[in-house]
C-alpha positions in Angstrom: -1.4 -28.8 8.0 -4.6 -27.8 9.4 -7.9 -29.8 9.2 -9.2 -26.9 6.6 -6.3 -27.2 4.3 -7.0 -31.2 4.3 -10.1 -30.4 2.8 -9.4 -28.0 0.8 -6.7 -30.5 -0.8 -9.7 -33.2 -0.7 -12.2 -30.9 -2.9 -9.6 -30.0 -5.2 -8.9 -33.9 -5.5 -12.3 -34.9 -6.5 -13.0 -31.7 -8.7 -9.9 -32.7 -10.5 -12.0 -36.2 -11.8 -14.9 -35.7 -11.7 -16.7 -38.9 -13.5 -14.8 -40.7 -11.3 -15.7 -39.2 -8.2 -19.6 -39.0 -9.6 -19.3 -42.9 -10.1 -18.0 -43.7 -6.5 -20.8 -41.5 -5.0 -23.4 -43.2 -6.7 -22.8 -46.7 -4.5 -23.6 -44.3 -1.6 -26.8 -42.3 -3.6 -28.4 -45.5 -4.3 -27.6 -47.0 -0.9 -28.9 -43.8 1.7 -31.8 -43.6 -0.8 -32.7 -47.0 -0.7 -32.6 -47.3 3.2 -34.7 -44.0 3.0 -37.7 -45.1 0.5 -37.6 -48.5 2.0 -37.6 -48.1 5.7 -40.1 -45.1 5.2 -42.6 -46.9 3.4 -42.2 -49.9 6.1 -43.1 -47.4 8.6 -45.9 -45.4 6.5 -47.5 -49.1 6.3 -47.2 -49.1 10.4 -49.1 -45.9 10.3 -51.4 -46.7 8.2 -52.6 -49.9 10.0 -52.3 -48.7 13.8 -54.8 -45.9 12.2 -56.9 -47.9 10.6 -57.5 -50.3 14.4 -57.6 -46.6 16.0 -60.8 -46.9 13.5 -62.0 -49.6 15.8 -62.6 -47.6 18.5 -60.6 -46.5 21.5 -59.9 -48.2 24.6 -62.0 -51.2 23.3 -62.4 -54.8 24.0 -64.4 -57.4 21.9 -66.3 -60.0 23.5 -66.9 -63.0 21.7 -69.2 -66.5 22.2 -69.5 -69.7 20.2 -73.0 -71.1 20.0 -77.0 -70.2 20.5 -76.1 -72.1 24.7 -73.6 -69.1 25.0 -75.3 -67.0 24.1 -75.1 -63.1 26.0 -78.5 -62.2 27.4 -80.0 -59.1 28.7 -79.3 -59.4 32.3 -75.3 -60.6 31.5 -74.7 -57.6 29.7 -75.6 -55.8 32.4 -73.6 -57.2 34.4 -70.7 -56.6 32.1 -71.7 -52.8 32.3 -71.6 -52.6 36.0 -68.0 -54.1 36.5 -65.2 -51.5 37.3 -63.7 -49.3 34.8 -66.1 -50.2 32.1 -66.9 -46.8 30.5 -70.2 -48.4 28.2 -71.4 -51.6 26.4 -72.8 -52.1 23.1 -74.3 -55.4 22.2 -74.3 -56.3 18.5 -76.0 -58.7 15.6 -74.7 -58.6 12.6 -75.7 -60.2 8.4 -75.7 -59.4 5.3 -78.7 -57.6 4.2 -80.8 -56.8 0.5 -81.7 -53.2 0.3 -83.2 -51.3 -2.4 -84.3 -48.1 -2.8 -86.3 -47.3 -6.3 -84.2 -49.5 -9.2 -81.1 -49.5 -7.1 -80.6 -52.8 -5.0 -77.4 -54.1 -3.3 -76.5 -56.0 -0.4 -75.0 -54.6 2.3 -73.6 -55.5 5.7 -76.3 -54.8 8.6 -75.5 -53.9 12.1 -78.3 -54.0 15.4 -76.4 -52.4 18.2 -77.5 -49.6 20.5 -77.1 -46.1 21.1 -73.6 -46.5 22.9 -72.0 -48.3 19.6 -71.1 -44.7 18.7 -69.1 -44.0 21.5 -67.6 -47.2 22.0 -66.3 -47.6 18.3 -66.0 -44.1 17.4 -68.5 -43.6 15.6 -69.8 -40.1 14.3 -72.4 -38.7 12.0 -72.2 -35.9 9.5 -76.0 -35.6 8.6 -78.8 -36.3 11.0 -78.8 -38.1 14.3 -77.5 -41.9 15.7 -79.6 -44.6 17.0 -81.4 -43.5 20.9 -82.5 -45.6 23.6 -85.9 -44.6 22.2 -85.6 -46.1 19.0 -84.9 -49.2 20.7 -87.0 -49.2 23.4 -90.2 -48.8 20.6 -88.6 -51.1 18.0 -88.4 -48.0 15.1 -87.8 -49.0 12.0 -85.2 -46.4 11.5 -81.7 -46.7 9.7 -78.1 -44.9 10.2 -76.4 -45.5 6.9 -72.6 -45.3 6.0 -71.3 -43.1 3.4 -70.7 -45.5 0.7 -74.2 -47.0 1.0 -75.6 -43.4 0.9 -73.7 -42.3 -2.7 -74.7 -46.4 -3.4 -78.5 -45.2 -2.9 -79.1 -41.5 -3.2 -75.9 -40.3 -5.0 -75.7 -36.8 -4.2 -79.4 -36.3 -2.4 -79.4 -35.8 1.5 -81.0 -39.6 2.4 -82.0 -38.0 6.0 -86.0 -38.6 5.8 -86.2 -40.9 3.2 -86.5 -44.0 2.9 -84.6 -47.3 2.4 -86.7 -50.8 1.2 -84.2 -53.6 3.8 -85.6 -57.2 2.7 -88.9 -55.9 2.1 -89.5 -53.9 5.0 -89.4 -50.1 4.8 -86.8 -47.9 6.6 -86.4 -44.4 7.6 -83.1 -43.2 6.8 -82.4 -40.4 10.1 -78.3 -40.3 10.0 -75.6 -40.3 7.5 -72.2 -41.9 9.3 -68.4 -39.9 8.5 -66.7 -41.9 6.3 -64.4 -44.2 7.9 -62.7 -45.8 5.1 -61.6 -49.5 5.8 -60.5 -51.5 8.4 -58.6 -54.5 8.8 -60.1 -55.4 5.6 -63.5 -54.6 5.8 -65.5 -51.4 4.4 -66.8 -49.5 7.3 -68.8 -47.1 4.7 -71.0 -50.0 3.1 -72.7 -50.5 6.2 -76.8 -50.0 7.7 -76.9 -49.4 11.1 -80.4 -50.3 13.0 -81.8 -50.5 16.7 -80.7 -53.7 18.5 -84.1 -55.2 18.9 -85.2 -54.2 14.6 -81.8 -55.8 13.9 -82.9 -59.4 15.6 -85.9 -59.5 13.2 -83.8 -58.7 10.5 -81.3 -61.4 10.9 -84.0 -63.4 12.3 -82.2 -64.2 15.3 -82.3 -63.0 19.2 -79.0 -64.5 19.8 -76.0 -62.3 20.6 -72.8 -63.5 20.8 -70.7 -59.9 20.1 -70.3 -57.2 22.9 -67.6 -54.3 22.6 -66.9 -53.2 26.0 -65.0 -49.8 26.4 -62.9 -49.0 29.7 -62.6 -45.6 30.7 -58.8 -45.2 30.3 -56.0 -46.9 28.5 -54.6 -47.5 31.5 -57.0 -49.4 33.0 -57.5 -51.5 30.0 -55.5 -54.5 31.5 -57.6 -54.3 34.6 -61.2 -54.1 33.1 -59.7 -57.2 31.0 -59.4 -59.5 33.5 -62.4 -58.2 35.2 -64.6 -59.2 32.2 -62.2 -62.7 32.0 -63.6 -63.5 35.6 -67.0 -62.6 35.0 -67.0 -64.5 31.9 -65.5 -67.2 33.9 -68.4 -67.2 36.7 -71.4 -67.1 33.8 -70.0 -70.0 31.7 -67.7 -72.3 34.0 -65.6 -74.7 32.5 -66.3 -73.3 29.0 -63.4 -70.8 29.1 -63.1 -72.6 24.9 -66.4 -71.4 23.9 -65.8 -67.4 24.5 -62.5 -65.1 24.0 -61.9 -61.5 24.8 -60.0 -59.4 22.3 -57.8 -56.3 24.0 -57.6 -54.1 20.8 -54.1 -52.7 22.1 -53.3 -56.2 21.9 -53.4 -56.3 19.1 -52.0 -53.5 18.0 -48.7 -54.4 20.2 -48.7 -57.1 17.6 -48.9 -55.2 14.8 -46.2 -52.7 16.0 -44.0 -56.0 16.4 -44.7 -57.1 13.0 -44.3 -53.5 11.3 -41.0 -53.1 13.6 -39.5 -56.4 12.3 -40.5 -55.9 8.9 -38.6 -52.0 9.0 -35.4 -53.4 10.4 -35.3 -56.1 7.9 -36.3 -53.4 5.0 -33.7 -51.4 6.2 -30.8 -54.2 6.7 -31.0 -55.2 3.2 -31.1 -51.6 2.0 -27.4 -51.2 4.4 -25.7 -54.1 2.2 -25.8 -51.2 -0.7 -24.1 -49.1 1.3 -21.3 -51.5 2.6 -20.9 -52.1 -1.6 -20.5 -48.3 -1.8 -18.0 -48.3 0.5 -16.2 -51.1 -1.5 -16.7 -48.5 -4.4 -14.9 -45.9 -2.2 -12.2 -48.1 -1.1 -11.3 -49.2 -4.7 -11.4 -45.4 -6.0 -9.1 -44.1 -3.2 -6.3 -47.0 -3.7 -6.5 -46.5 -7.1 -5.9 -42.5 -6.2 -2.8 -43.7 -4.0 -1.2 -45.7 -6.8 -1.8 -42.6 -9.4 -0.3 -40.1 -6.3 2.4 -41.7 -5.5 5.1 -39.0 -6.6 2.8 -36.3 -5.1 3.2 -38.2 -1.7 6.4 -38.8 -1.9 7.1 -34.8 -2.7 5.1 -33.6 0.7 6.7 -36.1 2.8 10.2 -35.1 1.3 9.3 -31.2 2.2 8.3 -32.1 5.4 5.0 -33.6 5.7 4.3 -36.0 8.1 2.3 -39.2 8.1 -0.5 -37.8 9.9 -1.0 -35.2 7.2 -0.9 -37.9 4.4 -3.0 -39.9 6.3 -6.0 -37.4 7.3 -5.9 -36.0 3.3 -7.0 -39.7 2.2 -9.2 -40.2 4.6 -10.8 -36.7 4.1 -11.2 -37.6 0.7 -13.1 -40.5 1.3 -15.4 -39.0 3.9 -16.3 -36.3 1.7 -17.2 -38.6 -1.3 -19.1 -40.7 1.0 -20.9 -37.6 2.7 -21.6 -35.9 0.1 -23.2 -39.0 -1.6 -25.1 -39.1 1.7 -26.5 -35.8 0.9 -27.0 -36.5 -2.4 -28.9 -39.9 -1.5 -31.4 -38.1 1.3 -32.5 -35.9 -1.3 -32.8 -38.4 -3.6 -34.7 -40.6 -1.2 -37.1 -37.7 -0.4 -37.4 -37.5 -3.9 -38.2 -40.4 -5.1 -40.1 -41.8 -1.8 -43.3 -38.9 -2.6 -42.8 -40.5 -6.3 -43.4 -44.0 -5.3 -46.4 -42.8 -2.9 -48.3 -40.9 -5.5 -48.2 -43.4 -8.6 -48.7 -46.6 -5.9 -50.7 -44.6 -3.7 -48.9 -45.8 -0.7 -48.9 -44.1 2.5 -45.4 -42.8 2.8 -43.6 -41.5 6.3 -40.4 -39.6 6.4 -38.7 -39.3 9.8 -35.4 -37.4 10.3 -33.9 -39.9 12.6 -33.6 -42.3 9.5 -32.2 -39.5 7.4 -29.4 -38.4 10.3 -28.9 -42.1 10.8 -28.7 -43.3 7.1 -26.6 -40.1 6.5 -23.8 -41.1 9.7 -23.7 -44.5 8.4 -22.7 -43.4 5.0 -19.9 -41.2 6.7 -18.8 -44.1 8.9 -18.8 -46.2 6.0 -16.5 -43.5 4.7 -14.2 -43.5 7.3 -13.5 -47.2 7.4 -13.0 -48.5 3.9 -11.0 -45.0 3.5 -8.7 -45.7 7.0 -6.8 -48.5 4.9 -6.0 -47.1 1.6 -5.1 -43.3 3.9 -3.0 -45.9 5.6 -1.5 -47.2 2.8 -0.5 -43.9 1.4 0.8 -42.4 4.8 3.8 -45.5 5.4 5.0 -44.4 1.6 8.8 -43.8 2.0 10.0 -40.6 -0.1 12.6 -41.9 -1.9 10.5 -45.2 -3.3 7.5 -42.8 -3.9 9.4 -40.3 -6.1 11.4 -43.3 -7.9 7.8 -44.4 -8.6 6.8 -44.5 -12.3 
């Protein structure tokens, strides 16, 4: 009998109950769709943070002190900038700010940097202009506001050439920044960005103890690391405690560590409902030998051999589990964009989970069906068609 016919036979099997068949499938349903909606929203979360330290900046590496004796002067920064495969350097001060404009007041995270911060974290602006060498060079007391402090303050105005009130002292507002959502926790839209040397007024502090420090290719990012380590090394011996440098794809080999972990484990305890599926399957098809029995015994009496018995059963049980396969993917799909508009999650669906869930759910198929095929196959005629 050919491998067409077997099928055939199968179909008509499962067609012939069909509540029965329905219920067996559903252990596989739930299972692909469950390792489909889990492992997809495991990797949507990976996505989502490896974006949101792209946000960072690229090719970046943060240079930290501890303590006013540390402290990264002028002339040490420019050293930093001259070392090989450093692209540009952007010294910062940072607080937390009061700013007002008419009845409106809030507080608001400030930034002095210069005019490289935009390259060196990524920085653009939809409406005006960013912070020059100028501007710091003359001290202007001019302000490059993020997008949720610019709907905070002027709602739907254009705040380019007006004016912000930042702890007293009066501000021209000359760019709006795109919005850059948050990052690692933090807003990156509630933000005021001012010259370097306005900014150490503000915060009423000349101390800087943050530099980001971009190389000029991702491949030279290991070297330019240990480059800065040395130099650190030579302006602060035997203090290698009190300063750290942060590699940001560093970090985000950690992350992808973590989120990798976290999607194999999603997806292991998603599998486990489809090895009770298969359970489901191999229940169904002994249950479907013990009901057959005379039906066997009839084709092997006319001539069918064991083979034949045994690839009908074990068609039957790939096609319940395949077709459940199916049935799960679409359901998955399904109910995976569900899950990511109500929770608003970020959801990714990659075909090499689908296939993969989808072959699993055959295999499963084809080993909790290969004992109850081979159970029906060693029937002997004449005990089969005695059978009652």
């Amino acid at each position: 009998m050919g491998i067409f016919q077997s099928i055939k036979m199968a179909l008509k099997s499962i067609k012939s109950n069909k509540l029965r068949s329905a219920l067996t499938m559903l252990g596989m349903i739930i299972g692909v769709s469950s390792v489909i909606i889990l492992v997809s929203i495991a990797q949507g979360s990976a996505a989502n943070v490896t974006s949101q330290i792209n946000q960072l900046g690229t090719n970046l590496l943060t240079i930290n002190t501890f303590g006013s004796d540390l402290a990264l002067t002028e002339d040490k920064i420019k050293e930093l900038s001259k070392l090989n495969g450093v692209k540009a350097v952007s010294p910062v001060v940072s607080g937390r700010v009061n700013v007002k404009q008419g009845r409106t007041s809030s507080q608001v995270t400030l930034t002095g940097t210069n005019a490289e911060y935009s390259t060196v974290r990524d920085t653009k602006v939809s409406n005006g202009r960013f912070i020059t060498d100028l501007d710091l060079e003359y001290r202007q007391k001019i302000a490059v506001i993020g997008s949720d402090t610019a709907s905070t303050f002027f709602g739907t105005e254009n705040p380019v050439g007006q004016y912000l009130q930042i702890d007293g002292t009066s501000f021209k507002v000359v760019g709006v920044l795109v919005s850059k959502g948050s990052s690692m926790g933090q807003s990156g839209d509630n933000v005021v960005i001012v010259p370097l040397s306005t900014g150490q007024r503000l915060v009423k502090s000349t101390t800087i103890n943050q530099v980001y420090l971009q190389g000029q290719s991702e491949d030279q990012m290991d070297f330019v690391m240990n480059e800065v380590e040395m130099a650190l090394a030579s302006m602060y011996p035997n203090k290698s405690d009190s300063y750290s440098v942060t590699n940001q794809q560093d970090l985000m080999d950690t992350m992808s560590s973590v989120t990798n972990t976290m999607t194999m484990m999603l997806g292991g305890i998603a599998s486990i409902s489809l090895l009770v599926g298969g359970i489901g399957i191999m229940n169904i098809m002994l249950v479907s030998v013990s009901e057959r029995t005379k039906e066997i015994g009839i084709r092997k009496a006319i001539g069918a051999k064991r083979r034949d018995v045994l690839l009908q059963f074990l068609i039957e049980a790939v096609v319940l589990s395949g077709v459940g396969g199916l049935i799960g993917i679409l359901t998955g799909v399904g109910l995976g964009k569900l899950v990511s508009s109500i929770l608003s999650l970020t959801v990714s669906f990659t075909p090499s989970v689908m296939v993969l869930s989808f072959l699993f759910s055959l295999a499963v198929g084809v080993v909790f069906g290969v004992f109850p095929a081979n159970k029906a196959s060693k029937l002997n005629p004449i005990q089969a068609l005695r059978y009652e």
